[in-house]
C-alpha positions as CSV (number, residue, x, y, z in Angstrom):
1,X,96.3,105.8,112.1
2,X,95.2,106.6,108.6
3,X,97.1,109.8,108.2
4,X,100.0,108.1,109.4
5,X,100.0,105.5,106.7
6,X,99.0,107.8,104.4
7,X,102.1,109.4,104.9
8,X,104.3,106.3,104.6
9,X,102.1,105.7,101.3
10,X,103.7,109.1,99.7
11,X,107.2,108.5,100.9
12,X,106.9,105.0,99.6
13,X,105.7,106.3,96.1
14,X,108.0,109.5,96.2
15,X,110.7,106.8,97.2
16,X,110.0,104.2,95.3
17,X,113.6,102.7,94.3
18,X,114.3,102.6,98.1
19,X,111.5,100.2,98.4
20,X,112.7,98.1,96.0
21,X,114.2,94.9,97.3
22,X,117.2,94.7,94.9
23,X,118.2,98.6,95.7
24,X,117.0,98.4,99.5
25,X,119.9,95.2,99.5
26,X,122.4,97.2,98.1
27,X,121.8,100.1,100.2
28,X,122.6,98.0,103.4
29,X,121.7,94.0,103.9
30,X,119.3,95.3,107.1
31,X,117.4,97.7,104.8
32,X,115.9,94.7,102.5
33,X,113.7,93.3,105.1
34,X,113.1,97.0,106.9
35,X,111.2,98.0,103.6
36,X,109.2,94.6,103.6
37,X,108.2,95.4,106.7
38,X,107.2,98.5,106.2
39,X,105.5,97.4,102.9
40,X,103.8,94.6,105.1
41,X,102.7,96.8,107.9
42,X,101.0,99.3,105.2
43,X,98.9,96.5,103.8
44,X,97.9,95.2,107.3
45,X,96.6,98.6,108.4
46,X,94.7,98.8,105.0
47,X,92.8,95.5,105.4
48,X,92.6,96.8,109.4
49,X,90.6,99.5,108.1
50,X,88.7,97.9,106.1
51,X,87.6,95.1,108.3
52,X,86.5,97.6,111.9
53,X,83.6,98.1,110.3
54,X,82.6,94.9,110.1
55,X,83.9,94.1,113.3
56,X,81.9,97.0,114.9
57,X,79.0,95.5,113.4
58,X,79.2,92.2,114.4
59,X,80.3,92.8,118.1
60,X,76.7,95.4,118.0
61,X,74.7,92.1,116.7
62,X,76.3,89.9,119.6
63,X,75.0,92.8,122.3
């Protein structure tokens, strides 16, 4: 899952101005709200990683 991100990470920075809401708009009106969500799903699986830790942790305490 990381590595997967990780890649979306480089193509996001490599391809930055696509990412950009004014020029994703331009590029086509569907393409705005595809790069917020892929934006959005690159910050969820960054708090996702951060938090199973913590969640493996807990659910060992409950056992």
């Amino acid at each position: 899952m990381t590595e997967n991100r990780q890649a979306v990470e480089r193509l996001m920075s490599t391809k930055s101005d696509s990412f950009d809401p004014k020029s994703a708009k331009r590029a086509s009106v569907a393409a705005a709200p595809l790069a917020a969500w892929v934006a959005a799903n690159v910050k969820y699986s960054r708090v996702m990683d951060k938090i199973r830790p913590l969640e493996r942790e807990q659910n060992k305490l409950k056992q």
